[in-house]
VEXVO-416554 format. One record per atom (N, C-alpha, C): atom name; residue in three letters; x, y, z. Coordinates in pm, whole numbers. Atoms other than C-alpha are relative to their C-alpha. Layout:
# residues N
R  atom  rest    east   north      up
R    CA   ala       X       Y       Z
...
//
This chain:
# residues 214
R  atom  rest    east   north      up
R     N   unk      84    -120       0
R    CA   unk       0       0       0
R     C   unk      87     124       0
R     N   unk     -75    -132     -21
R    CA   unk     107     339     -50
R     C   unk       2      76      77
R     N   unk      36    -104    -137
R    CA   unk     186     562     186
R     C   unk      -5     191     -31
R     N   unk      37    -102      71
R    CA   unk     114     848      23
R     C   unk    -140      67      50
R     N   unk     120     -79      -5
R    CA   unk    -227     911     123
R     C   unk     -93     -59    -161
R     N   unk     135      63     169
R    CA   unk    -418     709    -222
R     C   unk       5    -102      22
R     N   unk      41     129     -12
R    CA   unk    -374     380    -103
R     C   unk      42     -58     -51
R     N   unk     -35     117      57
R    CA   unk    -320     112    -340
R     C   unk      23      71    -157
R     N   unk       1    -100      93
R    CA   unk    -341     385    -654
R     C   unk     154      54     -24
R     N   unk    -158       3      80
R    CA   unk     -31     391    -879
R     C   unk      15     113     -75
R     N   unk      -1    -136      59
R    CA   unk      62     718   -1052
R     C   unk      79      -6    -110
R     N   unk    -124      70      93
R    CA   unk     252     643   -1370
R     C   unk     -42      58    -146
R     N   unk     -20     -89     106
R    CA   unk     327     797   -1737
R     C   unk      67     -60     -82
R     N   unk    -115      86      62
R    CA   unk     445     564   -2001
R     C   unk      42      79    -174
R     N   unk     -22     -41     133
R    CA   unk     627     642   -2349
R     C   unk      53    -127    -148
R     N   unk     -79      93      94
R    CA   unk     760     433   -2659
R     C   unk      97      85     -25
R     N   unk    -177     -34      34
R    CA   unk    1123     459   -2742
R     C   unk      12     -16    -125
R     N   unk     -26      84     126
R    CA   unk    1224     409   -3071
R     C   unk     139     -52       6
R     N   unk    -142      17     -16
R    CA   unk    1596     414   -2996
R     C   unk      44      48     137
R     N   unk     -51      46    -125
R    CA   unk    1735     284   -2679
R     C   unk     116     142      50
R     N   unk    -125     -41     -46
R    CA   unk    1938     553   -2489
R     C   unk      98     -50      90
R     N   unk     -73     104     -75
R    CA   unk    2254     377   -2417
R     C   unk      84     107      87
R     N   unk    -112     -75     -16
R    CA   unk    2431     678   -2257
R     C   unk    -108      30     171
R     N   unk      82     -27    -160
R    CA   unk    2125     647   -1934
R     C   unk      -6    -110      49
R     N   unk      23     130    -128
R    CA   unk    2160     335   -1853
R     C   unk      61     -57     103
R     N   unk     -50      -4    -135
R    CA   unk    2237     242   -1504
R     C   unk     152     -91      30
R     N   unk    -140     104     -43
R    CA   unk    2498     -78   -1542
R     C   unk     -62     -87      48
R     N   unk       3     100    -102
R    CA   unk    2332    -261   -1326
R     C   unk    -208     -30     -23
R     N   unk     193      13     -25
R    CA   unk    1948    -389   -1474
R     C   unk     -64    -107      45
R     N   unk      72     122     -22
R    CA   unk    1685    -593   -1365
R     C   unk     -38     -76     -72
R     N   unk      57      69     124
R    CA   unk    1567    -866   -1523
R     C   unk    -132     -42     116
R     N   unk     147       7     -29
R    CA   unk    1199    -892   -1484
R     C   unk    -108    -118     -63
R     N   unk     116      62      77
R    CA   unk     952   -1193   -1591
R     C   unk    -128     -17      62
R     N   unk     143      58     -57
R    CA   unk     566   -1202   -1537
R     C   unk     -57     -31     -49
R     N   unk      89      35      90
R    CA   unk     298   -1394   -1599
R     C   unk    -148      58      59
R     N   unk     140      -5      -1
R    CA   unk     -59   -1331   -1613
R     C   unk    -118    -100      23
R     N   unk      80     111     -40
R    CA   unk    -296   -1535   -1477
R     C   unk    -142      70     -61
R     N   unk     105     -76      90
R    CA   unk    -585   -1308   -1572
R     C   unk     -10     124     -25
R     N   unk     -11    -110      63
R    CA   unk    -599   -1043   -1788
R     C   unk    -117      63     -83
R     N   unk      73     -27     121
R    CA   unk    -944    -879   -1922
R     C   unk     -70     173      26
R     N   unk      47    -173      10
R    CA   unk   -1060    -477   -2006
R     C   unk      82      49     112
R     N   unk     -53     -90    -112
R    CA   unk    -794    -371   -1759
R     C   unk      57     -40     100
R     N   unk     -42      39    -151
R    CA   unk    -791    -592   -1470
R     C   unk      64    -106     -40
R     N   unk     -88     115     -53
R    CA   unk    -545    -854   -1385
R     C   unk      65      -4      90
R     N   unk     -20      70    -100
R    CA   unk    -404   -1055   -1165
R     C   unk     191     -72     -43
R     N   unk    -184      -5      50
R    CA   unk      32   -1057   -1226
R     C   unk      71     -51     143
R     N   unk     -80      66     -72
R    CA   unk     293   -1275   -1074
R     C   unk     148      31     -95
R     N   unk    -224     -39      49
R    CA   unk     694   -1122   -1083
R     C   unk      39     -38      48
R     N   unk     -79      50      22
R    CA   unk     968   -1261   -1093
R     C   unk     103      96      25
R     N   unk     -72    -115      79
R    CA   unk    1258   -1012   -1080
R     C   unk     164     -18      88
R     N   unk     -97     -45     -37
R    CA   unk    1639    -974    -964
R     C   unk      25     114      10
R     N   unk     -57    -160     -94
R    CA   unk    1805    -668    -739
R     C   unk      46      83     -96
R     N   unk     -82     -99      75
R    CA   unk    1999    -556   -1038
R     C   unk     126     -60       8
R     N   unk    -148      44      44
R    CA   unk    2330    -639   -1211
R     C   unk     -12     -95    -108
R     N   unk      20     132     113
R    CA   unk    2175    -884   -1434
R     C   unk      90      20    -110
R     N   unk     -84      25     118
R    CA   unk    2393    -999   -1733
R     C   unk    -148     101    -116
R     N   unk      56     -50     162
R    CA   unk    2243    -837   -2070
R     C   unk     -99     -75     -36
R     N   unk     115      96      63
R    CA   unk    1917   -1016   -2188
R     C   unk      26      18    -160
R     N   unk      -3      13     101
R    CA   unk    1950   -1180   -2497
R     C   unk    -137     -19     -73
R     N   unk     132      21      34
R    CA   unk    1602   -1083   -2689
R     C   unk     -66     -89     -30
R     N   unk      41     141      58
R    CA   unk    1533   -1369   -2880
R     C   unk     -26    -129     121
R     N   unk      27     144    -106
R    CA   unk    1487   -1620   -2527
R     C   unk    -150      64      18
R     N   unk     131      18     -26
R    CA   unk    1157   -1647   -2431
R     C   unk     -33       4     137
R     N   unk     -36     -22    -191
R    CA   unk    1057   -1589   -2063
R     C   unk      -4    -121      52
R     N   unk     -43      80     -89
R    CA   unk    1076   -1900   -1952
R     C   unk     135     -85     -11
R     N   unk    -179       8      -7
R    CA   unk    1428   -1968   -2123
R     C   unk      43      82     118
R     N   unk     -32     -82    -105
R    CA   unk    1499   -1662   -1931
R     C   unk       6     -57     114
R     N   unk      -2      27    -113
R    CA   unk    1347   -1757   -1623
R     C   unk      72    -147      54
R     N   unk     -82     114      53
R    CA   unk    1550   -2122   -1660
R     C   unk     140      15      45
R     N   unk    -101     -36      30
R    CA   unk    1841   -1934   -1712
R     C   unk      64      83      78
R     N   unk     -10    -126     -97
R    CA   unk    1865   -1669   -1433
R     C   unk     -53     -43     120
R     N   unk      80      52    -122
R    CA   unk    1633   -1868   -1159
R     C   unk     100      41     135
R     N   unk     -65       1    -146
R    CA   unk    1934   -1859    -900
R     C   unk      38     156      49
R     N   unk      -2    -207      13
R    CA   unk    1948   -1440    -959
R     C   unk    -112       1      79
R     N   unk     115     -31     -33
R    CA   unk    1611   -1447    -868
R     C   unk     -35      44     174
R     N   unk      48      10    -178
R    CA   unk    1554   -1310    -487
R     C   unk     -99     121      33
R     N   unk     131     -32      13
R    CA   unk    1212   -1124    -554
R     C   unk    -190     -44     -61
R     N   unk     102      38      60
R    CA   unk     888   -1230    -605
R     C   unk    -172      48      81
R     N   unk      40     -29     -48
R    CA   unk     562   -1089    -581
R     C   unk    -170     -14    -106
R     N   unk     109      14      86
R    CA   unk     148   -1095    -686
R     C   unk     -14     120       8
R     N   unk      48    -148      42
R    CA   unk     -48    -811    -783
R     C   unk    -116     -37     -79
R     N   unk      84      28      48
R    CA   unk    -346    -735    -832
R     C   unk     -36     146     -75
R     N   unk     -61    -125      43
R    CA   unk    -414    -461   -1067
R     C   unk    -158      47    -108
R     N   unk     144     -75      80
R    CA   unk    -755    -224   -1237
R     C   unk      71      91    -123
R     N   unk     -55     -51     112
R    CA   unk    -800     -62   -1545
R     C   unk     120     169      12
R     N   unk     -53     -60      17
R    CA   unk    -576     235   -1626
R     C   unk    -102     163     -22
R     N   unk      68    -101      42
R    CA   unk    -729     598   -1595
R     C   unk      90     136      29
R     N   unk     -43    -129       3
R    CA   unk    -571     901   -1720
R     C   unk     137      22     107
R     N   unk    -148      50     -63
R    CA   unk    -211     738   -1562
R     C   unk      -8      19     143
R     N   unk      -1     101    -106
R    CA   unk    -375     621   -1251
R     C   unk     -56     -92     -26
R     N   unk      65     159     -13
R    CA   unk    -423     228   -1162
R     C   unk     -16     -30     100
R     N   unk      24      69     -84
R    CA   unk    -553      41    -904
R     C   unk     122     -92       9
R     N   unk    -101     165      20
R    CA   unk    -248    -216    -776
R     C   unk      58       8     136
R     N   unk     -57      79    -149
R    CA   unk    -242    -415    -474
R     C   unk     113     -97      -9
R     N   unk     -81      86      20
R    CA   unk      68    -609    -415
R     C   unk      25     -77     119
R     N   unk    -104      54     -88
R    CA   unk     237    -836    -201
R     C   unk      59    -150      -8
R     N   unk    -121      93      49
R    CA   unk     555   -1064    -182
R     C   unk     -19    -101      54
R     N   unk      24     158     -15
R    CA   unk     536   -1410    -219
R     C   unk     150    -112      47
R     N   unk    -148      98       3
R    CA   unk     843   -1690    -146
R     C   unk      36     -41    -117
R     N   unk     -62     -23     124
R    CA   unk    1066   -1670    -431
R     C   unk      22    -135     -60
R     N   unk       5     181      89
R    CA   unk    1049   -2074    -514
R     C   unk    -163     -44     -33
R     N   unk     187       4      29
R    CA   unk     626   -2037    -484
R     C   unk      -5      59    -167
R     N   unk      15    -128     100
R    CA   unk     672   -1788    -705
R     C   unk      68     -21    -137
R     N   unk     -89      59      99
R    CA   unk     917   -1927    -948
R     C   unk     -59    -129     -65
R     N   unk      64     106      42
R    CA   unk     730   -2232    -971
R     C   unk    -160      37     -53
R     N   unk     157     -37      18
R    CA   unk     395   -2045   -1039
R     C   unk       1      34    -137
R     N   unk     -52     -83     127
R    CA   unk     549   -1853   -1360
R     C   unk     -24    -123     -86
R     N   unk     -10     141     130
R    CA   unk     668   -2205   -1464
R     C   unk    -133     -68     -31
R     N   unk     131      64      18
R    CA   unk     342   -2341   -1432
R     C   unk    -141      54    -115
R     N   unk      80     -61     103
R    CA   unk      86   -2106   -1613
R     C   unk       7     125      -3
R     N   unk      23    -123      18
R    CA   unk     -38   -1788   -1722
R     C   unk      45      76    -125
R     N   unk    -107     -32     122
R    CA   unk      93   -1565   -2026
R     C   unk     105     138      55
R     N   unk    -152     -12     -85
R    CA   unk     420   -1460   -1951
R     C   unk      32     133    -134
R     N   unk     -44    -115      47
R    CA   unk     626   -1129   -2054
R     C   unk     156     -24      71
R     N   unk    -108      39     -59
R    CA   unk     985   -1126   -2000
R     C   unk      72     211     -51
R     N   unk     -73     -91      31
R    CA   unk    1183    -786   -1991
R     C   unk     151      69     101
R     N   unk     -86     -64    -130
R    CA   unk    1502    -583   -1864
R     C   unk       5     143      40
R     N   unk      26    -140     -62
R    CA   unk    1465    -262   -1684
R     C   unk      82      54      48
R     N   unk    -102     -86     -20
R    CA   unk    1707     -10   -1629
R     C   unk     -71     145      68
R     N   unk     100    -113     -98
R    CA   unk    1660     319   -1387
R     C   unk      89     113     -41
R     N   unk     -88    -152      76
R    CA   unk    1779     678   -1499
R     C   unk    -113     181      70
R     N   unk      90    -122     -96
R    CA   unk    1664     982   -1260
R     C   unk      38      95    -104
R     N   unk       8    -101      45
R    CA   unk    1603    1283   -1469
R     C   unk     -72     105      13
R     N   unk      93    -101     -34
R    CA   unk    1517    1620   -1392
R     C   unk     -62     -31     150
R     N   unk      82      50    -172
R    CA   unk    1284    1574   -1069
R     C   unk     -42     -98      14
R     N   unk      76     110      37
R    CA   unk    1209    1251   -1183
R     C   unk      69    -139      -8
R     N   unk     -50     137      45
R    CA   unk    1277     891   -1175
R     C   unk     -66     -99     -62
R     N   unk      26      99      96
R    CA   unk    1266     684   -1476
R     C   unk      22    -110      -3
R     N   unk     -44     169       1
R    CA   unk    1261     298   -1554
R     C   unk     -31       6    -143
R     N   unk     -42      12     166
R    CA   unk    1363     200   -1941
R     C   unk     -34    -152       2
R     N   unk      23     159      41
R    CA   unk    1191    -164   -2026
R     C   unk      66     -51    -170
R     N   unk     -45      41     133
R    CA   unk    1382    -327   -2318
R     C   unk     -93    -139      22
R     N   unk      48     119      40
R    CA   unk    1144    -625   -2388
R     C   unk      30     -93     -76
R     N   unk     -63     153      72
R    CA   unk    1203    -984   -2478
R     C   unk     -71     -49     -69
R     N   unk     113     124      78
R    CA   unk    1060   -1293   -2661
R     C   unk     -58      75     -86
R     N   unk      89    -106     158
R    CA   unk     796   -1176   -2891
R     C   unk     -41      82       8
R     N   unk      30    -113      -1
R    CA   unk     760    -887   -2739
R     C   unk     142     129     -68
R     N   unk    -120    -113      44
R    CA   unk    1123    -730   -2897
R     C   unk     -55      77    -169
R     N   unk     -89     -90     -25
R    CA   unk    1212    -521   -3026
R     C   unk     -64     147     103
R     N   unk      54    -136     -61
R    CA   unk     976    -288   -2786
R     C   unk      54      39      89
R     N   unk     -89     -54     -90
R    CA   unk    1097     -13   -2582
R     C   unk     -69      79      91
R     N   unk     157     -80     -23
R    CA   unk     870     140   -2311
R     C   unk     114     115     144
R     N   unk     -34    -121     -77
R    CA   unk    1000     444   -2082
R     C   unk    -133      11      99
R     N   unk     151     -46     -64
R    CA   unk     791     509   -1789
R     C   unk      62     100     152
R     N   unk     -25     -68    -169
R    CA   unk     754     749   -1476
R     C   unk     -70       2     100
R     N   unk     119      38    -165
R    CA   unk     601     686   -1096
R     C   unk      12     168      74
R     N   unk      24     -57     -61
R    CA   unk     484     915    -890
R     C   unk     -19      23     156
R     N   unk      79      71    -125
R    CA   unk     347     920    -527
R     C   unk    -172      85     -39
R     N   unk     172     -52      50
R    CA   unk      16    1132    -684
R     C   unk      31      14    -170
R     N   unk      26     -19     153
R    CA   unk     -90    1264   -1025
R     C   unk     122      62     -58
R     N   unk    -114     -65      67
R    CA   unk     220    1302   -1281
R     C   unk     -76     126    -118
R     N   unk      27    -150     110
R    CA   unk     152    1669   -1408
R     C   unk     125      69      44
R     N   unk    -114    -145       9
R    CA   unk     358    1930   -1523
R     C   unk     117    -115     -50
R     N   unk    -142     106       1
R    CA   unk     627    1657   -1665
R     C   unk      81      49    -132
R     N   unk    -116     -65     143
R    CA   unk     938    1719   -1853
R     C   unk      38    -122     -59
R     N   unk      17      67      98
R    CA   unk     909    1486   -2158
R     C   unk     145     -49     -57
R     N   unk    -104      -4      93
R    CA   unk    1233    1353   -2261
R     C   unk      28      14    -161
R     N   unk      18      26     165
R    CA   unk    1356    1366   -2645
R     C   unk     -34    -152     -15
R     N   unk     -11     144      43
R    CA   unk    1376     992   -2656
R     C   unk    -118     -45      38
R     N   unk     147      52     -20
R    CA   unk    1007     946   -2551
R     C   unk     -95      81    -139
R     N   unk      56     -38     115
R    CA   unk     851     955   -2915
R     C   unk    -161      61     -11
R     N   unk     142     -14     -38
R    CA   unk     466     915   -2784
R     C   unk     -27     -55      90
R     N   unk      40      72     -90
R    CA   unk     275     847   -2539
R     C   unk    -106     -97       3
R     N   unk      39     123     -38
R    CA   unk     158     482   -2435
R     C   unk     -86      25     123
R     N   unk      68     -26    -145
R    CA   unk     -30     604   -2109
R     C   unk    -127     -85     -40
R     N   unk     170      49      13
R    CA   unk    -391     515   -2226
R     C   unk     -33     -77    -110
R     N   unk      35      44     108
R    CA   unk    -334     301   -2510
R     C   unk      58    -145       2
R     N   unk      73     158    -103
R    CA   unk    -459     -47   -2363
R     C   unk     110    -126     -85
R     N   unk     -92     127     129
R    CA   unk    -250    -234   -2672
R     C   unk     133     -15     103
R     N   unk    -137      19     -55
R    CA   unk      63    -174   -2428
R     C   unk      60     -34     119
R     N   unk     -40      56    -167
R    CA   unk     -12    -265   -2063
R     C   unk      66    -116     -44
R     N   unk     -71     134       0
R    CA   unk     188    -547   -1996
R     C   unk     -99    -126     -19
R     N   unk      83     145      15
R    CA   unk    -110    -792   -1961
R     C   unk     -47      -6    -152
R     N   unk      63      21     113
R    CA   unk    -237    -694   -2297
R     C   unk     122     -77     -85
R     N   unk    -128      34      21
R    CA   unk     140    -744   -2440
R     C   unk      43    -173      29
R     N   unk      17     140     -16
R    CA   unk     133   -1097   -2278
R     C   unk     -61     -58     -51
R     N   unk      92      46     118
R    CA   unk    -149   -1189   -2503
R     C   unk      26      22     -96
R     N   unk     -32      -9     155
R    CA   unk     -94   -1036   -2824
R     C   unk     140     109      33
R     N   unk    -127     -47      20
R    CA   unk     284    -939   -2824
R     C   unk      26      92     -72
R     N   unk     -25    -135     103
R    CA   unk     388    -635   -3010
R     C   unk     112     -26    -137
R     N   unk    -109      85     152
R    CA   unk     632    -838   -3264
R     C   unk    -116     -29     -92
R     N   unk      89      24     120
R    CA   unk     328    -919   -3448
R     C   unk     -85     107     -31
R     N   unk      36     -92      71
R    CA   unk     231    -571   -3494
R     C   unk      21      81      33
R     N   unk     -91    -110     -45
R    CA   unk     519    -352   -3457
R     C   unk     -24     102    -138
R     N   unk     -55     -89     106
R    CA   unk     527    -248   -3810
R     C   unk    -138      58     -28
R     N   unk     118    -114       5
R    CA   unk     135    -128   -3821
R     C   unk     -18      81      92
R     N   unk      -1    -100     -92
R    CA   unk     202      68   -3500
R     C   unk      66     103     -86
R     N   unk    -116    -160      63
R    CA   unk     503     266   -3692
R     C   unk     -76      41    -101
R     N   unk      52    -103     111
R    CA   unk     265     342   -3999
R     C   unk    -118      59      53
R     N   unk     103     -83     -45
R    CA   unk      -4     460   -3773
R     C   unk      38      74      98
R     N   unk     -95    -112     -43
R    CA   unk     271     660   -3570
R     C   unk      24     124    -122
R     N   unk     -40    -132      93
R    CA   unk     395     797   -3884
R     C   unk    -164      84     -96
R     N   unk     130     -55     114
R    CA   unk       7     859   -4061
R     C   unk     -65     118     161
R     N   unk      99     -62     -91
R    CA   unk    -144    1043   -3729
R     C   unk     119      95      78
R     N   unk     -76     -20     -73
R    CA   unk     205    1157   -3530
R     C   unk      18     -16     131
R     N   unk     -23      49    -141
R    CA   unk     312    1145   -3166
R     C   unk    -165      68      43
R     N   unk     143     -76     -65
R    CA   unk      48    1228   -2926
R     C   unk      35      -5     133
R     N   unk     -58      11    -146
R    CA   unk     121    1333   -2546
R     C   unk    -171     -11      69
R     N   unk      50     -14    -140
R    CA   unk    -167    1321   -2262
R     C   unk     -30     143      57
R     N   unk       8    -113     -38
R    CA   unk    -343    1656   -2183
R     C   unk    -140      28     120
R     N   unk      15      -3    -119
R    CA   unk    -507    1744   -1897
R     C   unk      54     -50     142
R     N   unk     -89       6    -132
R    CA   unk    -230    1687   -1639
R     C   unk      87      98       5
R     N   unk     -36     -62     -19
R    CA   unk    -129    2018   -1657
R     C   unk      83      18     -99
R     N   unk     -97     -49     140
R    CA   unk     174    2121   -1909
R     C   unk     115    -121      15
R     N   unk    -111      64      57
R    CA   unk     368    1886   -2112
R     C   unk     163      45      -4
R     N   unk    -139     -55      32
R    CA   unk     729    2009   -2113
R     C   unk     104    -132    -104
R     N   unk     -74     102     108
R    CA   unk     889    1826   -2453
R     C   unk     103      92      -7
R     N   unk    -135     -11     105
R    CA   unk    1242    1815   -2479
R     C   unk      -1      97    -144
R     N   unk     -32     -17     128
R    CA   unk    1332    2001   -2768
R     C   unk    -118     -41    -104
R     N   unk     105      33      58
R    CA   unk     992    1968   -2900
R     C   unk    -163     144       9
R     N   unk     118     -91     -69
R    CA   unk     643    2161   -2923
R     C   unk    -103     -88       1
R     N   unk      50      97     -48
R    CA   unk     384    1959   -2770
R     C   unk    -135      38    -135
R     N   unk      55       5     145
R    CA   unk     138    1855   -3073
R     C   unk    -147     -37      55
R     N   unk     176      12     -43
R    CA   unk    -291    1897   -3022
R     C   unk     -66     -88    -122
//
């Protein structure tokens, strides 16, 4: 629960990357796999997987449970979550940590699974996490920012092309179902036919080197 004063209410701001900035990344990332046990209009029910940080390099092409296979003895986090739809970059999401062999054995067992590595990069007043995604979810790149309340007034990096906040194709549970490898390349022609698009009503966009586009 948060101690914030909202409770279980997540505050968060996501972007697509197109190109990885290698000059923010920490050295030291997590490697992250979850599965989904249920996933429908919003709500689900997510089981992670994740190491402290330092992980070796994820090689895209494994699949999360190569991954998880492959990294199991890294592993000394694990946790459920329960989690509501997404509104205007707040969510509902209850969590709590499970025993990391329950938990390891739960992944292996069912659900649809997501595998990614996450890297952390404080910018400005802000701290960022950089998801490079695996399996059939590569080549996607998702940028995101937490809060403890509503993210307004945010300074937009250049390398955040558009925003993913409210566009359901990219939560992770949806992503666990239909992967973004099988329709990366009609996202980029309906990026490039419509252009970026930021999130308005949370106060003023501040884009990088940009003018924020209505």
């Amino acid at each position: 629960m948060s101690d914030t004063g909202y409770g279980d209410f997540e505050f968060e701001r996501r972007f697509w990357v197109r190109e990885l900035p290698v000059d923010l990344l920490d050295g030291a990332p997590t490697l992250i796999v979850q599965s989904y046990y249920l996933a429908d209009e919003g709500f689900a029910i997510r089981l992670r997987a994740q190491t402290s940080g330092g992980s070796p390099a994820l090689d895209p092409t494994l699949e999360p449970l190569a991954v998880l296979d492959a990294y199991a003895d890294l592993v000394d986090f694990c946790a459920i979550t329960l989690k509501g739809p997404m509104n205007a970059g707040t969510r509902y999401e209850a969590e709590r940590e499970v025993d990391v062999a329950v938990g390891i054995e739960m992944i292996r067992r069912g659900g649809s699974r997501i595998v990614k590595t996450r890297h952390s990069s404080w910018l400005g007043s802000d701290g960022w996490v950089i998801d490079t995604f695996g399996g059939a979810n590569a080549p996607l790149v998702v940028a995101e920012v937490e809060r403890g309340g509503p993210v307004t007034d945010l300074q937009i990096p250049a390398f955040c092309v558009t925003e993913l906040t409210e566009d359901p194709r990219f939560s992770n549970d949806a992503l666990a179902r239909t992967p973004y490898g099988g329709w990366a390349r009609q996202f980029e022609d309906e990026l490039t036919a419509r252009g970026p698009r930021f999130l308005h009503g949370l106060g003023h966009n501040h884009l990088e080197g940009r003018t924020d586009p209505r």
